[in-house]
N, C-alpha and C positions, 0 to 999 in steps of 0.2 A: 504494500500500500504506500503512495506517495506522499509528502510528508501535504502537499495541497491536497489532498483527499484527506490525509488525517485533521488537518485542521478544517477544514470545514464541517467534517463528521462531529468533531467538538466544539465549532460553533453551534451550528444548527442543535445539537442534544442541549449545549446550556442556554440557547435563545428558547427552546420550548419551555425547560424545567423555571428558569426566573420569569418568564411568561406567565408560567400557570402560579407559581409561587405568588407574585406581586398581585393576581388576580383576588389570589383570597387571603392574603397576610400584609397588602401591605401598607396601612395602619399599624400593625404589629408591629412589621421591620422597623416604622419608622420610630416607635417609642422604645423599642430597645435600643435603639443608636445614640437616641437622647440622652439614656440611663450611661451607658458605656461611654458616651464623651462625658459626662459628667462625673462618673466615676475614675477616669482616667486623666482627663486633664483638670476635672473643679469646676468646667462647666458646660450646660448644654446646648446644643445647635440653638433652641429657641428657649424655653424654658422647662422643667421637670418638677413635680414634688420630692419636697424633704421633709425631715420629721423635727420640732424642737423637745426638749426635755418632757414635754407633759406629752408628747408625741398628739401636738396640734400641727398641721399640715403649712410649713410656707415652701413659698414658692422660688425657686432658685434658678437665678436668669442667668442669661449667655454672657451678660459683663461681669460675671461672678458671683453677682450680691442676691443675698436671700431679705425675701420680704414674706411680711403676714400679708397675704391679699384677702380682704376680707370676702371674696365670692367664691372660692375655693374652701373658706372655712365655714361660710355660709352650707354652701352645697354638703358638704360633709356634716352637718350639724343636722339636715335634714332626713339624711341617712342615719345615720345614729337615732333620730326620732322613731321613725317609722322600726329601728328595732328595737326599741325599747316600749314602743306598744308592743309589738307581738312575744314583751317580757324579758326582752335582754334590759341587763343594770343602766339606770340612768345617769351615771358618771360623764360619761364620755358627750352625751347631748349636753348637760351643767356644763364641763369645761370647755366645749366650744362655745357656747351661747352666752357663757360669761367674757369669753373674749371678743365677741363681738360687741356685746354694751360695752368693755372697755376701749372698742373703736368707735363710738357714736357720739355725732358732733350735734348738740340741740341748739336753734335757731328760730327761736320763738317758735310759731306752729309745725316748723321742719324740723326732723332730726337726719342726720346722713351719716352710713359706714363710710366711713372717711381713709381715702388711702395716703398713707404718710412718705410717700415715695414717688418719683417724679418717671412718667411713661413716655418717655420721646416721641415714640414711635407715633403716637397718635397725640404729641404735644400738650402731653398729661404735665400741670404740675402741682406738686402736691403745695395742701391739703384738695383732692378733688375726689367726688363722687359719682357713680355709674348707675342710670337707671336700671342697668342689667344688676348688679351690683342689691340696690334696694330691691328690688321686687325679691329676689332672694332670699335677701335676709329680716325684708320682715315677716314672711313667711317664719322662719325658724325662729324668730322671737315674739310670734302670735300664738304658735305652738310651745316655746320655753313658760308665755304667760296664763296659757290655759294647765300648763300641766301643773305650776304655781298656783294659779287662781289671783295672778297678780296684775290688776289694774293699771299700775306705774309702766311694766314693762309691754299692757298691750296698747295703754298710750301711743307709747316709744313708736310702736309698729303702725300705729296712725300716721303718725305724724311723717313718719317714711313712706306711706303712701300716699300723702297729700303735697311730698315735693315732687310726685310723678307728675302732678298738673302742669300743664301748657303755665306760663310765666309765672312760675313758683319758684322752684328750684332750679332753673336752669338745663333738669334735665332730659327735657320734652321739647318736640317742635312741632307748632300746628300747621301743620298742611292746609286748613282749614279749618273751617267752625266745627265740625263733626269728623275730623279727620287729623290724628296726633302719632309723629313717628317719636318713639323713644329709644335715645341714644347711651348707646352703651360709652362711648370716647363726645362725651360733652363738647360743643364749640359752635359758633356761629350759627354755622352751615354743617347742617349733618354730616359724617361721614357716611350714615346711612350702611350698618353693616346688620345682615342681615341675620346671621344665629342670633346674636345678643337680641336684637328686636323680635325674633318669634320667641323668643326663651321667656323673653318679660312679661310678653304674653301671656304665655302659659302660668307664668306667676300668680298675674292679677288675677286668673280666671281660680287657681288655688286659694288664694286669698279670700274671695268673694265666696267660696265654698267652705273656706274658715270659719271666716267672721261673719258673713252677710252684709258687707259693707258695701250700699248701693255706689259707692266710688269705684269699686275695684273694678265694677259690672261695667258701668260706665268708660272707665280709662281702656278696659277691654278691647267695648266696641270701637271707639274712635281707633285704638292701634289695631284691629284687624281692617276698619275701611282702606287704612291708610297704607297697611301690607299689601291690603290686593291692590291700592291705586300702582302700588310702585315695583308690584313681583317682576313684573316683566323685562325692568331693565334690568336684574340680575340673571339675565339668560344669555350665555355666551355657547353659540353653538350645541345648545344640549346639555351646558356644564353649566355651574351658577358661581357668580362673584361672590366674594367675603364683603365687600362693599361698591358703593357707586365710585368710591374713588380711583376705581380703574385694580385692585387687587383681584387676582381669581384665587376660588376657592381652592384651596389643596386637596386631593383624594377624602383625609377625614374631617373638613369642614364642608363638601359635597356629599356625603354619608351622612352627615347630622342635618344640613338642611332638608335631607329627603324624611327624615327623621322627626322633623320638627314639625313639617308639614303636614306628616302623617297624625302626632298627635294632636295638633290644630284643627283636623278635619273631625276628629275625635267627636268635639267640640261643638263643631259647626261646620257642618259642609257643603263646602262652598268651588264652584266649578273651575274658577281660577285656579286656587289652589290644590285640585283635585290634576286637571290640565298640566300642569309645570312638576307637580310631584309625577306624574308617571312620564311626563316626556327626561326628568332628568335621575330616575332610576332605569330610561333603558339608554341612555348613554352611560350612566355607571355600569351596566352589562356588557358592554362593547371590550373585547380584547384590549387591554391595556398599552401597547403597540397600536391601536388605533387611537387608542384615547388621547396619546401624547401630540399623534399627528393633529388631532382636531381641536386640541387643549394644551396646546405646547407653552407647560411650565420648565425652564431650563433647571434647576435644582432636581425636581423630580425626573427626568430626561439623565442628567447626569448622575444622582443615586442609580437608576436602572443600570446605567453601562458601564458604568463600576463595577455593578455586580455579575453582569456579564460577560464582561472581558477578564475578572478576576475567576470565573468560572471557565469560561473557555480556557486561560492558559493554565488551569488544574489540568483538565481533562484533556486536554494535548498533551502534554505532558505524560501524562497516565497512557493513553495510546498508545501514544511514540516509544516509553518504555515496553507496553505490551509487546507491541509490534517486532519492536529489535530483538525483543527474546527468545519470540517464538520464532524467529529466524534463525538462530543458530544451529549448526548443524552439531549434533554430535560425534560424527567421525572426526571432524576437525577441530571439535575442541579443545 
């Protein structure tokens, strides 16, 4: 066999196998690479969780530094809830949810999870707060105040939901009289990103099944009119944006928006959003080598042929060993 026949044989076997691998792993691939640069150099490609002493969740970014983000302790705080009804210890819901009131900034009828750390990327600086951010976490401190039976604390979660209004808090923007986007990265002009805004959604609609606070019902509908006014510009080819500021979504922020949508329609459903979730779950079924041609993110493009070329020159390799051995003749050896 020639040595051009041997490597092509080990191209084409490892283009099949990381083919089919990226197909169905690779969100996986990509958070164990996270953990392994972060374990290895101190820090990762974008960001990972870490643990502090009472092993409450911060968050540890690509320029090294670890922060408490309050919506990752949020979010963790509500998981913890929902095991501690079905009878696991309520420790771990206390020491998240106390650390959260130890992040809450009161401002007369607002109170905000306040993030003490400055976010470039989206020209965050601190002390700033994220409507994704509250809808969140006053969910987990409506729930800290019903399992108390504590007034004060389900205050607190009022008052976090009353800086979701249009010219309150800053962290809402009215599209119109009956029509309000909420912004996960606060500023002028929205960036308009779309997980965070169906996620908050989903908040309020929890919320409102909490408490029965005709507000949450309310700030609901205006962010679903306001979802369907603006789905369509997050449609690139069958793939969907992380924002209108020209960002495409990566593989698992394309996954949660189909995700998101699904349980929005839960909810309420609605033909727009019924439309765009199944046109952009069958672009996520498209071979992954097609995906790239019709979604060509260079990072994800370059992870792939990394691991292809690193696979091919194994398997050449292994071949070309085969190969030479079984050639030898034994008379002449």
């Amino acid at each position: 066999m020639s040595k051009k026949l041997i490597l092509l044989l080990a191209s084409l076997i490892s283009l099949l196998f990381v083919s089919v691998v990226w197909q169905v792993a690779e969100i996986q691939i990509y958070s164990v690479a996270e953990q392994l640069k972060a374990g290895i150099f101190g820090s990762p490609f974008n960001q990972t969780t870490v643990r502090d002493e009472q092993n409450i969740p911060m968050q540890l970014y690509n320029n090294g530094e670890k922060h408490y983000n309050p919506l990752f302790i949020a979010s963790e705080a509500l998981k913890a809830n929902d095991r501690r009804k079905l009878g696991a210890d309520s420790d771990v819901f206390i020491t998240l949810t106390n650390k959260l009131l130890s992040q809450i900034v009161l401002r007369d009828s607002l109170a905000f999870l306040s993030y003490d750390f400055d976010y470039p990327k989206y020209n965050q600086k601190a002390p700033w707060a994220s409507a994704l951010t509250q809808s969140v976490g006053m969910n987990a401190l409506a729930a800290r105040a019903g399992m108390d039976r504590d007034i004060q604390t389900l205050t607190i979660a009022e008052k976090m939901l009353n800086s979701l209004k249009p010219g309150k808090g800053g962290l809402s923007f009215a599209l119109s009289d009956s029509s309000t986007w909420f912004m996960e990265y606060p500023a002028d002009e929205p960036y308009y990103s779309l997980s965070g805004m169906m996620s908050t959604l989903l908040h309020l609609h929890k919320y409102y099944e909490l408490t029965r606070n005709p507000l949450a019902m309310e700030l609901f509908e205006a962010g679903f009119s306001a979802l369907k006014s603006k789905l369509p510009e997050f449609d690139y080819h069958g793939y969907s944006y992380y924002n209108l500021a020209g960002d495409k979504a990566g593989r698992m922020y394309h996954k949660r928006h189909i995700m998101l949508l699904s349980k929005l329609m839960e909810l309420k459903q609605d033909p727009v959003l019924r439309a765009y979730r199944e046109r952009w779950q069958r672009a996520d079924s498209y071979p992954v080598i097609w995906q790239m041609l019709l979604n060509p993110r260079p990072r994800r493009i370059a992870a792939f042929m990394l691991s292809f070329l690193a696979l091919a020159a194994l398997l050449y390799l292994l071949l070309a060993w085969s190969h030479r051995s079984g050639k030898i003749d034994p008379e002449h050896s």
